[in-house]
C-alpha positions in Angstrom: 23.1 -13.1 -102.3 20.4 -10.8 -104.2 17.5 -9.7 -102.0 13.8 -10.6 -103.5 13.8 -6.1 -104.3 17.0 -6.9 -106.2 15.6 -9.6 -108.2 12.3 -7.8 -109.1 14.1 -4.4 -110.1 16.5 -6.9 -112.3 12.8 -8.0 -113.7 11.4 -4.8 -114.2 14.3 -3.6 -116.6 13.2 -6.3 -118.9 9.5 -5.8 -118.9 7.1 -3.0 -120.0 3.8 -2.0 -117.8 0.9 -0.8 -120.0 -1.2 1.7 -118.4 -5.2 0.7 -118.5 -5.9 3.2 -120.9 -3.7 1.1 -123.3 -4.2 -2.3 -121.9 -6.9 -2.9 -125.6 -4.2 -1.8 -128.0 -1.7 -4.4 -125.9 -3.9 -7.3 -126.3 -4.5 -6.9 -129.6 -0.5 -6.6 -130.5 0.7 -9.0 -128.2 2.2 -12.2 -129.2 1.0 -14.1 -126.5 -2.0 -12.7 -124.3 -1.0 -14.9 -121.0 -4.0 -16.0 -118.3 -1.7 -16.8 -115.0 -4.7 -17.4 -112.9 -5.1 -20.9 -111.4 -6.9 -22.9 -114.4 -10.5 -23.0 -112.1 -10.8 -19.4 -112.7 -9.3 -19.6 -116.0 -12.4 -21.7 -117.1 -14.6 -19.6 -115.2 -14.0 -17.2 -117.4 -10.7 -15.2 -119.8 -10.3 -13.0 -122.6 -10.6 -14.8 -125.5 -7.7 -16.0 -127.3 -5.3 -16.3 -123.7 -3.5 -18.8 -122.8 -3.3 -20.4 -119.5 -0.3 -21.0 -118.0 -1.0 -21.0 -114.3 1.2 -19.0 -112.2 3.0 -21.9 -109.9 4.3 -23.2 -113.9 4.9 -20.3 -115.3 9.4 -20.6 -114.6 8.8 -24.2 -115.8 6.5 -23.7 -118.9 9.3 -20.4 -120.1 11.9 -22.6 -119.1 11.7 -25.7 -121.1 9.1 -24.8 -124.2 10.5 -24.2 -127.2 7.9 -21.8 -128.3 8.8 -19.5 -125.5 12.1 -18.6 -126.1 11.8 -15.6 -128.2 13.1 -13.0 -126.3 11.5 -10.4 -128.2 8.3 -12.0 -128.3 5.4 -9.6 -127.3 3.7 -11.0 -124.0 0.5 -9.2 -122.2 -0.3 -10.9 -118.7 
């Protein structure tokens, strides 16, 4: 059985991190700029243009819409 530090070094051979300085550029090339805060917060206050897709959905929401199963889609969280 995979340990929760196998499963998050799987994860982070699929993923890129941004460093801050480049977080701006991201943004504005993403695909999909993602808001995973719960959606109280979310209305509070996000960059416009995110999406919000609260964290506790987020395995659901990849799982079963159609519109986020690009693999090469470019997603900013």
């Amino acid at each position: 059985m995979k340990t929760a530090h196998d499963l998050v070094a799987e994860a982070k051979k699929e993923i890129q991190e941004v460093p801050l300085a480049n977080a701006e550029a991201a943004i504005k090339n993403a695909d999909l700029l993602l808001d995973v805060r719960d959606a109280d917060e979310y209305r509070s206050s996000h960059i416009p243009g995110a999406v919000n897709i609260s964290r506790g959905m987020l395995e659901f929401k990849f799982t079963n819409d159609p519109a986020l199963e690009n693999r090469q889609m470019k997603i900013v969280l």
